[in-house]
N, C-alpha and C positions, 0 to 999 in steps of 0.2 A: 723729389720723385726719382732722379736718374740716379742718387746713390742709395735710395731703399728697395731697387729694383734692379740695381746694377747695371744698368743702360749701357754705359760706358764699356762694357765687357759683351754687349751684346754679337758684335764682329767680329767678337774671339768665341763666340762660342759655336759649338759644334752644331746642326741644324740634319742629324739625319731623317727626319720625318718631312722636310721640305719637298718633296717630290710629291709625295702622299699629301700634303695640303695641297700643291698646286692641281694635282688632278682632283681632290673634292673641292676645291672650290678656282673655278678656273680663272687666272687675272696674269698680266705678265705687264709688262714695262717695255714699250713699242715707244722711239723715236721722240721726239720733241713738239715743243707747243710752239706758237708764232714767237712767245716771248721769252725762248732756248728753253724752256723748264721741261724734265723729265714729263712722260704722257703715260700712267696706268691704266689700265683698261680691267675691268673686272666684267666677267659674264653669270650675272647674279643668277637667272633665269635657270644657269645648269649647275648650281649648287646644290649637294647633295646631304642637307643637314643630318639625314636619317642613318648615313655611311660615316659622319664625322661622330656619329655621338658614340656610333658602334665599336672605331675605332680609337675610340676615349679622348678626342678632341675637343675642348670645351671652347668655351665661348671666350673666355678670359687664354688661352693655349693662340686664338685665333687674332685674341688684342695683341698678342707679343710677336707672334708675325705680323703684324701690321706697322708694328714698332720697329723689328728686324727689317724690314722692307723699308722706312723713313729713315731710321740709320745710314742703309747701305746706301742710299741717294744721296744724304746730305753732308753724311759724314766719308765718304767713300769715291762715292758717282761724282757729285758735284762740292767737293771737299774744298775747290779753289774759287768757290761761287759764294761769297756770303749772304747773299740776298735769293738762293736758291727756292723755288718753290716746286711744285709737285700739282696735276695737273689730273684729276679722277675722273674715267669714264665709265659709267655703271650702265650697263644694259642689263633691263631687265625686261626684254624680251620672253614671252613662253612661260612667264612665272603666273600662279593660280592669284585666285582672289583670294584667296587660305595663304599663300604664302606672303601675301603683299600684308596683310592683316600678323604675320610671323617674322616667319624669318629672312624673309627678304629687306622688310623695314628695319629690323633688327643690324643686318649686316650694316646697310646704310648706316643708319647710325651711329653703331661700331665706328665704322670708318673716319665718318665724322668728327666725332667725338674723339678720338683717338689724337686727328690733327690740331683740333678746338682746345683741347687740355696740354698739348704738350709740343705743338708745334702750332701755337697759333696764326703767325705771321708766313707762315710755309705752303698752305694751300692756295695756288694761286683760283682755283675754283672744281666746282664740279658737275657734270652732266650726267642726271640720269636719263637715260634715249630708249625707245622706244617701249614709251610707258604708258599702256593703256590708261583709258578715261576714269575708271574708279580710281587711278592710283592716287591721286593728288589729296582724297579723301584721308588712306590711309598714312599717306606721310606725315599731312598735316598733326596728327595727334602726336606722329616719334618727333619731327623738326621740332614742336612747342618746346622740346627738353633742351636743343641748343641754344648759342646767344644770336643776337641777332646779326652781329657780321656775320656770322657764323651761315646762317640761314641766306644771307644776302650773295653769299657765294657759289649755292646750288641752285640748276637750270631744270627745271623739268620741261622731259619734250618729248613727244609719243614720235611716230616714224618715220617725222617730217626732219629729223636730223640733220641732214648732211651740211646744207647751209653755216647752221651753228656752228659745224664741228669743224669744217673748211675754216672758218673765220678764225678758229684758235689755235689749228694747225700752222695757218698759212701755206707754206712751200711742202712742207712736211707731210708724209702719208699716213693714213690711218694702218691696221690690219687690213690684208686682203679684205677679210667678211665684211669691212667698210668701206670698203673702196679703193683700198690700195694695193699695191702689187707683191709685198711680204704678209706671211700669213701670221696669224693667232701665235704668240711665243715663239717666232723664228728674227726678231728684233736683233741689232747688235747688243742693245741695252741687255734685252734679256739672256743673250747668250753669255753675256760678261755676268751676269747674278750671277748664271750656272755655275760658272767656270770658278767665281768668288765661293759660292757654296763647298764646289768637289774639294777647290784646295783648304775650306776651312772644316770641314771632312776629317780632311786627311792629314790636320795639325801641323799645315804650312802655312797660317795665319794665326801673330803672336796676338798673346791678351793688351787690351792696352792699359796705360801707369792708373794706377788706382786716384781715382776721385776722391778730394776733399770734402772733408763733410762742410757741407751747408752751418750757415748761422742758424741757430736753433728758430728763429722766427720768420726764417725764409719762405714765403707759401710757394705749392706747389703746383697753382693755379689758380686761376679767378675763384673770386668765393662763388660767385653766383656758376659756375663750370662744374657739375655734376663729372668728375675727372674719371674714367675708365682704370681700373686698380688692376694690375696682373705685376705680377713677382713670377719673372722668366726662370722657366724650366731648363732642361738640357733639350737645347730644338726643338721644343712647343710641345712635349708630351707629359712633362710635369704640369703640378697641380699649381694653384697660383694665389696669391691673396683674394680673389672672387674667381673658384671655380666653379663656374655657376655652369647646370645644364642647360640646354639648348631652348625648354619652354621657359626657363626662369631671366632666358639676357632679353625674351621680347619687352622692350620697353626701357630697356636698359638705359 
């Protein structure tokens, strides 16, 4: 998978459309969990899938930022961390019963799937917070597509959060909008993306040594792992081994 997809070259490549993802789909990288692990927050609820499709953002453009974003943690952020994981908080806050039925469970999944197939051992877990009562409905039909550790790692919890989310921070703060005293994307973590992005931009960050190919019978993941397929563009605006539109990843 990371040499039919170039993985490896992921942090050398240029990402000018990253600004433009983060404002259609809002998520940033705030602080640490109790157990040191990076803490992502995504705010599902203000996704704007109707601005990403228009903007020719696919569903498979949004796997590879996902994958760009798992890179720069593991391979980069916490590079001297072998046993590094990664820590998802999905609010989906404000989101329809249309979208939780869409593309809201669709992202989850994405998400999911993304760490399930290619970074199994790496998600230390995930909450999704403040999820109304029908939702549990419509997860359950997208979670059936995961494995079962898999599934055994996501919290659903409507907007009785804080508790939970205390307990996996520990000493650690949330975003302000959660209770903490830095806001939404003003993290040190997150500023250090930024700052990783500008310079890989601006072709101050080299490609790294080319990957050896795999034994020809190497799998690229569990058989029974339906694996997320994207063949990275230049910064997520190329097309990809499933450039699938936006009604076509529901279910993905």
């Amino acid at each position: 998978w990371r040499l039919d997809n170039d993985v490896d070259q992921v942090l050398a490549t240029p990402r000018p459309r990253f600004n433009q993802v983060k404002r259609l789909f809002p998520h940033c990288l705030h602080g640490r969990s109790r157990l040191g692990n990076v803490v992502r927050y995504e705010r599902l609820g203000e996704i704007d899938t109707a601005a990403l499709a228009a903007a020719g953002l696919s569903a498979a453009d949004m796997t590879e930022h996902l994958v760009f974003l798992s890179e720069y943690i593991f391979e980069h952020l916490d590079r001297a961390r072998a046993a590094a994981k990664v820590l998802v908080v999905c609010d989906v806050a404000g989101v329809s019963a249309a979208a939780l039925r869409g593309e809201v469970t669709s992202f989850l999944h994405m998400s999911a799937s993304v760490m399930q197939a290619h970074y199994p051992e790496r998600m230390e877990g995930m909450l999704i917070i403040n999820a109304p009562f029908w939702f549990t409905g419509a997860w359950r039909v997208v979670s059936a597509l995961l494995a079962p550790e898999t599934r055994a790692r996501i919290r659903i919890i409507g907007d009785g959060y804080e508790d939970e989310l205390r307990e996996r921070l520990g000493d650690a703060e949330p975003p302000a909008e959660y209770g903490g005293a830095v806001a939404f994307g003003a993290a040190e973590e997150e500023r250090a993306l930024e700052d990783f992005v500008e310079r890989l931009n601006a072709g101050e960050i080299a490609a790294a040594p080319a990957l050896e190919p795999e034994a020809p019978d190497a799998p690229d993941a569990p058989e029974d792992v339906e694996a997320p397929l994207m063949r990275p563009g230049r910064g997520g605006g190329g097309g990809g081994v499933r450039n699938l539109s936006w009604g076509g990843f529901v279910g993905w």
